[in-house]
PAROLUM-454094 format. One record per residue (C-alpha): residue number from 1; x, y, z. Coordinates in steps of 0.25 Angstrom, whole numbers, padded with zeros to 4 digits. Each point is the difference from the previous one (the first is absolute). Layout:
N
@seq: NUM east: X north: Y up: Z .
...
This chain:
271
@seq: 1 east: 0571 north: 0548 up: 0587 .
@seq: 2 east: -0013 north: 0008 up: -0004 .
@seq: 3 east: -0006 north: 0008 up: 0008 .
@seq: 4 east: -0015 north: -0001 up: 0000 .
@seq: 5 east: -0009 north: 0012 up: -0003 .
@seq: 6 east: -0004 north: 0010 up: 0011 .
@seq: 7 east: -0016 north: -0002 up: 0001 .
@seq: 8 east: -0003 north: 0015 up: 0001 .
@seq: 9 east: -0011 north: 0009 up: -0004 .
@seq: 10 east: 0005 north: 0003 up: -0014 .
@seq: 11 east: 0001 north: -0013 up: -0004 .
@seq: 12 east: -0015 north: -0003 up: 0005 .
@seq: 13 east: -0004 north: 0013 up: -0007 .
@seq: 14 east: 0007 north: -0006 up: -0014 .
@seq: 15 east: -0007 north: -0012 up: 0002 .
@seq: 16 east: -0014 north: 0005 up: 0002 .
@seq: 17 east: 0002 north: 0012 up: -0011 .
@seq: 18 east: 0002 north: -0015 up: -0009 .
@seq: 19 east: -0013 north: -0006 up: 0006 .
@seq: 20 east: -0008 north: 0013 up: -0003 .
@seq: 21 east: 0006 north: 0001 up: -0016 .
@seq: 22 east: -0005 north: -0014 up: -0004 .
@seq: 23 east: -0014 north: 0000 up: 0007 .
@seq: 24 east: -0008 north: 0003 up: -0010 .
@seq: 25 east: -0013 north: 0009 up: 0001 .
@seq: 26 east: -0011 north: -0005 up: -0004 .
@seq: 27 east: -0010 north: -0009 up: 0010 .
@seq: 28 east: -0005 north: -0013 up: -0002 .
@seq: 29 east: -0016 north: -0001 up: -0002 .
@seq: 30 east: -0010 north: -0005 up: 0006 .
@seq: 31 east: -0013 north: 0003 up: -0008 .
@seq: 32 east: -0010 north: -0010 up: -0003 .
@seq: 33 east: 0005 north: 0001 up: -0014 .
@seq: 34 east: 0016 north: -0003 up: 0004 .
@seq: 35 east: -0007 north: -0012 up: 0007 .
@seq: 36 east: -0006 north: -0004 up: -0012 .
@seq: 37 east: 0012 north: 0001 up: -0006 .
@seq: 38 east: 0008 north: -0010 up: 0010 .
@seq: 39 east: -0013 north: -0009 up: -0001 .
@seq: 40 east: 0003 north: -0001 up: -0015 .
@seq: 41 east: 0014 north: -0002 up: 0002 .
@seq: 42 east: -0001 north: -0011 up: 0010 .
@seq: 43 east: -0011 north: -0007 up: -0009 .
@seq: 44 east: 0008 north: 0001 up: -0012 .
@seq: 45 east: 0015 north: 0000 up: 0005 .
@seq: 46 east: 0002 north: 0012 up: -0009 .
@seq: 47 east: 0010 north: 0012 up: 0003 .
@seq: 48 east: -0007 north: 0011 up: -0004 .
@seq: 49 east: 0000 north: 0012 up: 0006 .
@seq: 50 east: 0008 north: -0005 up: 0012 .
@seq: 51 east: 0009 north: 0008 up: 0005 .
@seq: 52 east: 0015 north: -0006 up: 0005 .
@seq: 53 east: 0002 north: 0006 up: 0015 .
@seq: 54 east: 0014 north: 0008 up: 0002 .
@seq: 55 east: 0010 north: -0009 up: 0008 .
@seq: 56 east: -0002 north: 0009 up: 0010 .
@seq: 57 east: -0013 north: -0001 up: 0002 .
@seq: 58 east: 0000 north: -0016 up: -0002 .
@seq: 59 east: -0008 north: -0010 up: 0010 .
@seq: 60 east: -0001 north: -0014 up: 0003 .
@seq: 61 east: -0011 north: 0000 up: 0008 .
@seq: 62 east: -0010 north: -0010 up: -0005 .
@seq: 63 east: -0015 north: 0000 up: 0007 .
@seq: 64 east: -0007 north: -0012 up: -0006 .
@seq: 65 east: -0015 north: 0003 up: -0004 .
@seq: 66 east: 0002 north: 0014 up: 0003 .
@seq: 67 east: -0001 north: 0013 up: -0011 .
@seq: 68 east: 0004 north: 0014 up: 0006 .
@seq: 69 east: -0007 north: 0005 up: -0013 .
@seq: 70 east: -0013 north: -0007 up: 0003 .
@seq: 71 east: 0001 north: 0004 up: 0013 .
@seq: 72 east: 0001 north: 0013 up: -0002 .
@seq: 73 east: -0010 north: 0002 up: -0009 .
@seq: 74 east: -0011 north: -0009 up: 0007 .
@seq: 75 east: 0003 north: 0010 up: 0012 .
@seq: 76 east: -0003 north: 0013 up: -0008 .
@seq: 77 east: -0013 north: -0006 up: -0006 .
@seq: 78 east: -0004 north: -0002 up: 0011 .
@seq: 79 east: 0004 north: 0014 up: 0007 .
@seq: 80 east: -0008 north: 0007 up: -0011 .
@seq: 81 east: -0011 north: -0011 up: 0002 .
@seq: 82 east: -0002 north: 0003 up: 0014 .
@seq: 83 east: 0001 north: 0017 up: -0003 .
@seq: 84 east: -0010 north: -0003 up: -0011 .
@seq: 85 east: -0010 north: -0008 up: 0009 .
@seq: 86 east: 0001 north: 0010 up: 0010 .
@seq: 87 east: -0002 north: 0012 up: -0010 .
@seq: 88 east: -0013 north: -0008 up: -0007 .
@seq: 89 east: -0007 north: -0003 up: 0014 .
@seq: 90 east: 0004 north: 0014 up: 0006 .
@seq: 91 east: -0007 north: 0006 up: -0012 .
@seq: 92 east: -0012 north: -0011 up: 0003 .
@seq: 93 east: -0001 north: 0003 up: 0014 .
@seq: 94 east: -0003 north: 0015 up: -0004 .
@seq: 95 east: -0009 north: -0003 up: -0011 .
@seq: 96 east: -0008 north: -0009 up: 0009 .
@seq: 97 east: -0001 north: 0008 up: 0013 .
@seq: 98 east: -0012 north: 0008 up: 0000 .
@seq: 99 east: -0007 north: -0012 up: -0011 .
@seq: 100 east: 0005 north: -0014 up: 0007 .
@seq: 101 east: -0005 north: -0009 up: 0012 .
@seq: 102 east: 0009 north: 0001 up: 0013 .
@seq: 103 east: 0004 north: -0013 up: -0003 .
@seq: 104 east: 0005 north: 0001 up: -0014 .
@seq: 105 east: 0007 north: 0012 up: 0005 .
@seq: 106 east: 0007 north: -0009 up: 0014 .
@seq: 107 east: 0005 north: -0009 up: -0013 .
@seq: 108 east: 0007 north: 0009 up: -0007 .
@seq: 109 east: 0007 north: 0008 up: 0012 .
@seq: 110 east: 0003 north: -0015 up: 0006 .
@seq: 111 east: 0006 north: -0002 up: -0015 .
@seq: 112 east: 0008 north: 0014 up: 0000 .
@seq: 113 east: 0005 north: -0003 up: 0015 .
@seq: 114 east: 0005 north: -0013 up: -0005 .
@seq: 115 east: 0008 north: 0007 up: -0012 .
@seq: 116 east: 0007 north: 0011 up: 0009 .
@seq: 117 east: 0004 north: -0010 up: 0009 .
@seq: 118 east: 0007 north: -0008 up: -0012 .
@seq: 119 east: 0006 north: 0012 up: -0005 .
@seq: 120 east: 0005 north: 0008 up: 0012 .
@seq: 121 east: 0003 north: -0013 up: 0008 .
@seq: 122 east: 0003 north: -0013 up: -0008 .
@seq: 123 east: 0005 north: 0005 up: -0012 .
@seq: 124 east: 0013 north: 0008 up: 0006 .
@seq: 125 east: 0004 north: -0013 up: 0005 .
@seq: 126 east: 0000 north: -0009 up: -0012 .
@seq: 127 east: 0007 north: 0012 up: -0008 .
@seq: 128 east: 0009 north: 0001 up: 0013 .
@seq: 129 east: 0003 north: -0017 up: -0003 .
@seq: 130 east: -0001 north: 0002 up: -0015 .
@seq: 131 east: 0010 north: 0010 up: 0001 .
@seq: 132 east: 0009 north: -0007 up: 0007 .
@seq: 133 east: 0003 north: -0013 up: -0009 .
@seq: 134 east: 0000 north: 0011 up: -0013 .
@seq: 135 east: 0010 north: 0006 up: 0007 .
@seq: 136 east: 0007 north: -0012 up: 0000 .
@seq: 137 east: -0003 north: -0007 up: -0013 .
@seq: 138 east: 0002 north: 0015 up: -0008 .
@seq: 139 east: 0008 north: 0011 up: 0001 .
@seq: 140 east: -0005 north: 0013 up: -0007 .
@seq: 141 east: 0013 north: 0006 up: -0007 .
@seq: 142 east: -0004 north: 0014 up: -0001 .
@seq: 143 east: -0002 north: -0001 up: 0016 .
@seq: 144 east: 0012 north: -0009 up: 0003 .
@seq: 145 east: 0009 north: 0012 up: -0009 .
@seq: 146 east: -0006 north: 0011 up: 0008 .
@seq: 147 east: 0003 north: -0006 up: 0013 .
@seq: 148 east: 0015 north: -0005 up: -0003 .
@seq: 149 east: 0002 north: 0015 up: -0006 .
@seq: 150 east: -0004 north: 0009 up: 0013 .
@seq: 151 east: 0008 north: -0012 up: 0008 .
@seq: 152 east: 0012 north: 0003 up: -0009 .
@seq: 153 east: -0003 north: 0017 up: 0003 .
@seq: 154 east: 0000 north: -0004 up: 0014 .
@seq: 155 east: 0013 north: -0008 up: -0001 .
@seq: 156 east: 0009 north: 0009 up: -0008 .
@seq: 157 east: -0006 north: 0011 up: 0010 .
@seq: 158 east: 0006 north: -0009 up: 0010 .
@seq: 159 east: 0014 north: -0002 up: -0007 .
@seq: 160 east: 0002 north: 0015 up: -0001 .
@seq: 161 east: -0004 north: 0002 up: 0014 .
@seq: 162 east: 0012 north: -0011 up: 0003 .
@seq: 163 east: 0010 north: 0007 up: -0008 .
@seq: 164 east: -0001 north: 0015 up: 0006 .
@seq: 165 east: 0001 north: -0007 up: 0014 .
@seq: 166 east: 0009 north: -0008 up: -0003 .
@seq: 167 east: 0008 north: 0012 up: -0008 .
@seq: 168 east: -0004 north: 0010 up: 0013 .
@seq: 169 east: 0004 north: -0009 up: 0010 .
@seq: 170 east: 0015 north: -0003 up: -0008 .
@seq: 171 east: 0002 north: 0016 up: -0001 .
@seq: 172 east: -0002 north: 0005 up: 0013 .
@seq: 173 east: 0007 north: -0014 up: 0007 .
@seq: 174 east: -0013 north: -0004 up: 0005 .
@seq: 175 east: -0005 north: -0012 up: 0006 .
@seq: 176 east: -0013 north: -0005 up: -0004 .
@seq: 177 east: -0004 north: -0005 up: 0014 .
@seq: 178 east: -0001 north: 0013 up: 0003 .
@seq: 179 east: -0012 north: 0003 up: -0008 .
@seq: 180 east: -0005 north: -0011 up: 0008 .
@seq: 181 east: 0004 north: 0008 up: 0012 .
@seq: 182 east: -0008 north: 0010 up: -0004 .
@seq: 183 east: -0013 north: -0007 up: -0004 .
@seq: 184 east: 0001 north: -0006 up: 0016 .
@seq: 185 east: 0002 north: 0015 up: 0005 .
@seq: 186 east: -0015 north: 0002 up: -0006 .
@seq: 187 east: -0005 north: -0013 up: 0006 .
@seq: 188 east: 0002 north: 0002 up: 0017 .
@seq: 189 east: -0009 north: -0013 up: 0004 .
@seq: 190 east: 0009 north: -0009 up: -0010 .
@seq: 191 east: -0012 north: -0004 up: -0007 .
@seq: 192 east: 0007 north: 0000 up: -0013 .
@seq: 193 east: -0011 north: 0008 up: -0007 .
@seq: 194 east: 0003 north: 0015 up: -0003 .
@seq: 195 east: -0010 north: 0010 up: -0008 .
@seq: 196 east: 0003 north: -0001 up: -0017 .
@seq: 197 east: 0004 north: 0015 up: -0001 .
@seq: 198 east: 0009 north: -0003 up: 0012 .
@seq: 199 east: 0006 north: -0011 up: -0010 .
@seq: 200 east: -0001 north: 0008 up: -0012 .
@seq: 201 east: 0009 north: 0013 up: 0007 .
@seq: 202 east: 0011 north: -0010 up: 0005 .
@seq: 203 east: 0002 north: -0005 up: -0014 .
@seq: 204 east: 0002 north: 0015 up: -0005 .
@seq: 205 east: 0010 north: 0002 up: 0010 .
@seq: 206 east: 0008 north: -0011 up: -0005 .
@seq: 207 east: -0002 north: 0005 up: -0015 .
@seq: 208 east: -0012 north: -0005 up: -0007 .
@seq: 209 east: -0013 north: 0009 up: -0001 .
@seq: 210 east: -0014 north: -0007 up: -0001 .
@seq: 211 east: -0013 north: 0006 up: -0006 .
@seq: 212 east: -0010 north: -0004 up: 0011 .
@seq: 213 east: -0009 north: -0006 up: -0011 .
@seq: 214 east: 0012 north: -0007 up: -0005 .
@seq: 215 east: 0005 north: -0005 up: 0014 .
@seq: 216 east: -0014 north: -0003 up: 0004 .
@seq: 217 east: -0002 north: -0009 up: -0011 .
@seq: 218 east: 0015 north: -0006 up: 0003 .
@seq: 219 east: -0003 north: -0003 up: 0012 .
@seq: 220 east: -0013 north: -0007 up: -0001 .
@seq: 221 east: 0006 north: -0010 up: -0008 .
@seq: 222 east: 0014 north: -0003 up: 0006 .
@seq: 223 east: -0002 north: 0004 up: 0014 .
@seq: 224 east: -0009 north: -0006 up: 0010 .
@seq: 225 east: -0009 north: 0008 up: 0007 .
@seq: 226 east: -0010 north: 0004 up: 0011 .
@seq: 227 east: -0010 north: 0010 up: -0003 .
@seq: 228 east: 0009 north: 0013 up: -0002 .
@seq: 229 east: 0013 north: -0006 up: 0006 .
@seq: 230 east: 0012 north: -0008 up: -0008 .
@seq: 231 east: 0007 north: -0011 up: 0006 .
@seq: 232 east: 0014 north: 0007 up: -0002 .
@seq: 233 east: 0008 north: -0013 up: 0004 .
@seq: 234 east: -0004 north: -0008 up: -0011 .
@seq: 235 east: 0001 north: 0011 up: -0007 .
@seq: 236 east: 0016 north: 0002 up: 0004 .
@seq: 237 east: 0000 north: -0015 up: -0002 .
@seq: 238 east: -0001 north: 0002 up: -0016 .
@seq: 239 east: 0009 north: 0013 up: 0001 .
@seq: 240 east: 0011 north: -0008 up: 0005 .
@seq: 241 east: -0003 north: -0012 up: -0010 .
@seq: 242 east: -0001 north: 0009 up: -0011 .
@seq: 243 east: 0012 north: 0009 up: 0003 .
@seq: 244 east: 0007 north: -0013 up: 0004 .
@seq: 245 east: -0001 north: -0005 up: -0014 .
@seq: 246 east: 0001 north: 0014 up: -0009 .
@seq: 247 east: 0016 north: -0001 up: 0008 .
@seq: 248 east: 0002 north: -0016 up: -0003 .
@seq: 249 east: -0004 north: 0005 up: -0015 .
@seq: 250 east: 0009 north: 0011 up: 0001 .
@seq: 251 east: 0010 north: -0008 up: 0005 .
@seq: 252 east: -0002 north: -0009 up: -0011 .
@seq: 253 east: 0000 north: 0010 up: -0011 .
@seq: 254 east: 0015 north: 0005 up: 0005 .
@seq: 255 east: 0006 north: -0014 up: 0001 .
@seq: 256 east: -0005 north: -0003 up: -0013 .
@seq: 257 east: 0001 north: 0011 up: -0015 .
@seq: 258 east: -0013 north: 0000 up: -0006 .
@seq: 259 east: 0002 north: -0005 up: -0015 .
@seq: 260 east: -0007 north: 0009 up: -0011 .
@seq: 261 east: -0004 north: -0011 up: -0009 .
@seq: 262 east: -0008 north: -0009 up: 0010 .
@seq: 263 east: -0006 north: 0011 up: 0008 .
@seq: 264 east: -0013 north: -0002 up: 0006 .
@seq: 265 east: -0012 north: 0008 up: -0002 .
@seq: 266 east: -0002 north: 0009 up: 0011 .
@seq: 267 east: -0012 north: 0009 up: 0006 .
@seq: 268 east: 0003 north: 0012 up: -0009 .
@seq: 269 east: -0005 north: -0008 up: -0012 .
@seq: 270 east: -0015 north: -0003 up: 0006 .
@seq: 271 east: -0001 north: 0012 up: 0008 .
């Protein structure tokens, strides 16, 4: 009977190294002459000048009677509307201090008080809203590539830091409770938080050394935190799973000879 593939962190790193190679890099427009252009090709039923999305980046979302591109560009019309009305009677309002009736002058500041609140109240939350569904209806490659590849850093950091456990841990006949043991010797009122440089020493005893910019970055990520404290039982949590799953693969990779003509592609070959 097959045995059914070990889910560890190699085999999510290889499959987001083959997200990141076929995500394109270029970023789908949203000026007004990109929306003249869909206009056209809506009119006309023509093709040209669209471009086909990647399958991994495909949706089905369908919003009747709604354009991101026309929302997107009604919104920075009137962005630059609103910053050029205010500029024009700011200048006015000058011009006309020393010249103008009281009056007049009460008109225009009224005028300018209406445009600051618009900009510094109502405008951040219809971009707030704006961004929300064109997060949903687009997803901007470039962006979606540099996210997947500092997630992939993160992940391979984690794999290496799994293996010179696991490997420390096998060598000296060590159990990996007792890293356990000694992340609840730093925390006396059990409240399963200790300091991150508390975390980060325990892990180089047990044979893997982090930069403090690198662990600080992994731990913000994986780890679940509370101001500068880590919870180190979730963290032990996916030590275990992860070590847990690197012996089942091992065990794996004993029972069965690895055959040099269907060989996988491994992380040597992306890294």
């Amino acid at each position: 009977a097959e045995v059914a593939p070990v889910d560890t962190t190699e085999t999510t790193l290889l499959q987001l190294f083959d997200r990141t190679e076929h995500l394109p890099e270029y970023e789908t427009e949203s000026s007004f002459a990109a929306l003249c252009a869909t206009m056209f090709r809506k009119v006309t039923g023509s093709k040209w000048g669209r471009k086909h999305p990647t399958p991994h980046l495909a949706c089905d979302l369908h919003l009747p009677l709604f354009s991101r591109k026309a929302v997107h560009v009604l919104a920075k019309f009137c962005l630059t509307l609103n910053a050029f009305y205010f500029g024009f009677l700011f200048q006015a309002f000058m011009v006309l201090l020393r010249k103008a009736r009281g009056w007049s002058l009460g008109v225009i500041a009224s005028q300018l008080a209406l445009l600051l609140v618009n900009m510094t109240l109502l405008s951040p939350r219809i971009i707030r809203q704006f961004a929300l569904i064109n997060g949903i209806v687009r997803v901007c490659p470039g962006e979606l590539k540099q996210v997947l590849e500092h997630f992939t850093d993160v992940l391979e950091l984690q794999r290496r830091m799994v293996n010179a456990i696991h490997r420390h841990t096998t060598t000296h006949r060590l159990d990996l409770h007792e890293l356990l043991a000694d992340l609840q010797s730093h925390d006396p009122t059990q409240s399963r938080l200790v300091e991150r440089d508390v975390l980060r020493h325990v892990i180089a005893n047990y044979g893997f050394k982090f930069s403090k910019l690198k662990f600080n970055t992994f731990v913000r990520l994986q780890c679940k935190t509370q101001g500068t404290q880590v919870r180190y039982d979730l963290f032990f949590k996916v030590l275990e799973r992860e070590a847990a799953a690197l012996s089942a693969e091992q065990a794996q990779r004993k029972r069965r000879p690895v055959q040099t003509s269907s060989k996988s592609p491994s992380i040597s070959h992306f890294v």
